[in-house]
N, C-alpha and C positions, 0 to 999 in steps of 0.2 A: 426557579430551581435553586436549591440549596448549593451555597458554593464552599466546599470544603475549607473548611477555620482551622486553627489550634485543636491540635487532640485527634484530628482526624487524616491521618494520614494516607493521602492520596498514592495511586501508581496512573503510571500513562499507559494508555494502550490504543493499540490499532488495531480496529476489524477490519479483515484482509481475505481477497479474495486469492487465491495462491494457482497459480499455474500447472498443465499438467509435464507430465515429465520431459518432452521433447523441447518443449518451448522454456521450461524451467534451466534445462540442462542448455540451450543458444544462449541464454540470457547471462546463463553463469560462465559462460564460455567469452562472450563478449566482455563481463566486468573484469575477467582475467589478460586479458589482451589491451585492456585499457591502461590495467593496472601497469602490465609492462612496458607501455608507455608513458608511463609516469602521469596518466590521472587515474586520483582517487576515488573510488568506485565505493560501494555498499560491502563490496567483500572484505573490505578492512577498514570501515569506516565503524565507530562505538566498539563495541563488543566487537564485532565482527562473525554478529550468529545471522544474518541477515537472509533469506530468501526472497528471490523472485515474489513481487504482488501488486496488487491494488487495493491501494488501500480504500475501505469506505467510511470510515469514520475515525479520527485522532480522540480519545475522548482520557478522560481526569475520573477516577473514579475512586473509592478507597478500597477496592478490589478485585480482584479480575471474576468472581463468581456469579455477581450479579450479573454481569452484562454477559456471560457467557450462558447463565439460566434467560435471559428475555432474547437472544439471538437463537438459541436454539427450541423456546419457543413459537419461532415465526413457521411458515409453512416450509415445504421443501421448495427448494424451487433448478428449476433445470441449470445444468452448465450454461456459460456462455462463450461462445466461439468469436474471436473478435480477428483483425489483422490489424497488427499495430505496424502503421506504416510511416510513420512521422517523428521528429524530434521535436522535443521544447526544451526552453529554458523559462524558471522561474527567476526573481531576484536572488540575491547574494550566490547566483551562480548553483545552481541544482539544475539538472539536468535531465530529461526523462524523454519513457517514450508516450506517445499520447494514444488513447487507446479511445476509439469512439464510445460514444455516448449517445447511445440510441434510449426511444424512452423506456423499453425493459427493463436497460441497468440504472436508468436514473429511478424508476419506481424500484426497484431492488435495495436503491442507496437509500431512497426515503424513507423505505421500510424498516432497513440497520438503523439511519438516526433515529425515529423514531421510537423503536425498541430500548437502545440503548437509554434515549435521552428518560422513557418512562421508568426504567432502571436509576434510574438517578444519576446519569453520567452528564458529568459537563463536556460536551463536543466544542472542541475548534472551531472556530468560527469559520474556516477555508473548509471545512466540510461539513457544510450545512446546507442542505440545498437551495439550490439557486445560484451557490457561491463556488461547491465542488467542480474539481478539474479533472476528470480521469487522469491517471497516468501511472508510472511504472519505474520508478527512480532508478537514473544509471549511477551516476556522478553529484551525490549532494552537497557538494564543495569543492572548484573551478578554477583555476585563473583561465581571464578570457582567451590566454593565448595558445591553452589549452583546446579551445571549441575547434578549429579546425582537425583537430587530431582524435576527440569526440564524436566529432561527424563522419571523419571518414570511415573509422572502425564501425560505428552502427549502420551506414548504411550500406556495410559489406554485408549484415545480418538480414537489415530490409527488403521488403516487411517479412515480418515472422509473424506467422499464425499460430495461436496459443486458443486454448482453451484454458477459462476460469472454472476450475471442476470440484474444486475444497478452497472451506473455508478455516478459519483460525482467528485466534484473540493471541496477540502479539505482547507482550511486558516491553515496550520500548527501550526500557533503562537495561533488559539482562539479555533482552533476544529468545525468552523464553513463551514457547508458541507453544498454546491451549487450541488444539483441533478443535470445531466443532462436530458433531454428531449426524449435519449434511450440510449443503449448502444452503446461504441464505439469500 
């Protein structure tokens, strides 16, 4: 795969799979309530354009239209209905909810890398299959003394049942989210 050089300027992006409104709307309710407890949540983390998602693929591209043309055209494929009933933590303290991984949405993830990757997109190596972790970022930056107070607010929320019903190409750097045409 060609890895973007001089001259070729890259953006980052995330295909995402985006929640529907009930479970979009606990989620943002939750990063609010964390927030007021003093950990930092997605809602004002970067930009602070952030939405509820799972993400399937982090990928380098030098523009968001190709990978937005080879994700849209993959087939349609149905919502998926999950119960996210778990917390994780990654290193340097990120914080999520874990969403099962049944082999539907790993052949669905395969499918996004795939696509993308024939797009010319260089993916992340943590989402690459084999290597991908579902999940649903609360808190992408922690202090540990923090976690006790992470935990207790989510799992006033737990589990929340959400539907994955739209998807999107996410511009990581502005927060600016390209819907796709269905789900993928």
């Amino acid at each position: 795969m060609e890895m973007p050089g001089p001259g070729r300027p890259t953006v980052s992006l995330s295909v995402c799979l985006l929640l529907d409104p009930a479970a979009e709307a606990a989620v943002r309710g939750l990063w609010r309530r964390l927030e007021a407890a003093g950990v930092p949540t997605l809602l004002t983390h970067t930009h602070g354009r952030h939405v509820p998602h799972l993400t399937l693929a982090s990928v380098h591209h030098d523009g968001a239209e190709a990978v937005l043309s080879a994700l849209a055209a993959l087939p349609v494929a149905p919502r998926v209905e999950v119960s996210l009933d778990a917390l994780g933590m990654f290193p340097r303290s990120r914080s999520w909810l874990a969403v099962p991984a049944d082999a539907g949405l790993l052949a669905r993830h395969a499918r996004a890398v795939e696509a993308v990757r024939a797009a010319g997109a260089q993916v992340h190596g943590h989402y690459l299959p084999g290597a991908w972790l579902p999940h649903l970022t609360l808190a992408p930056r922690m202090r540990v003394e923090q976690v006790a107070t992470l935990a207790r607010h989510a799992f006033e929320v737990l589990p929340l049942l959400a539907s994955l019903e739209r998807a999107a190409v996410v511009e990581t750097g502005t927060g600016r989210l390209h819907p796709l045409p269905h789900l993928v």
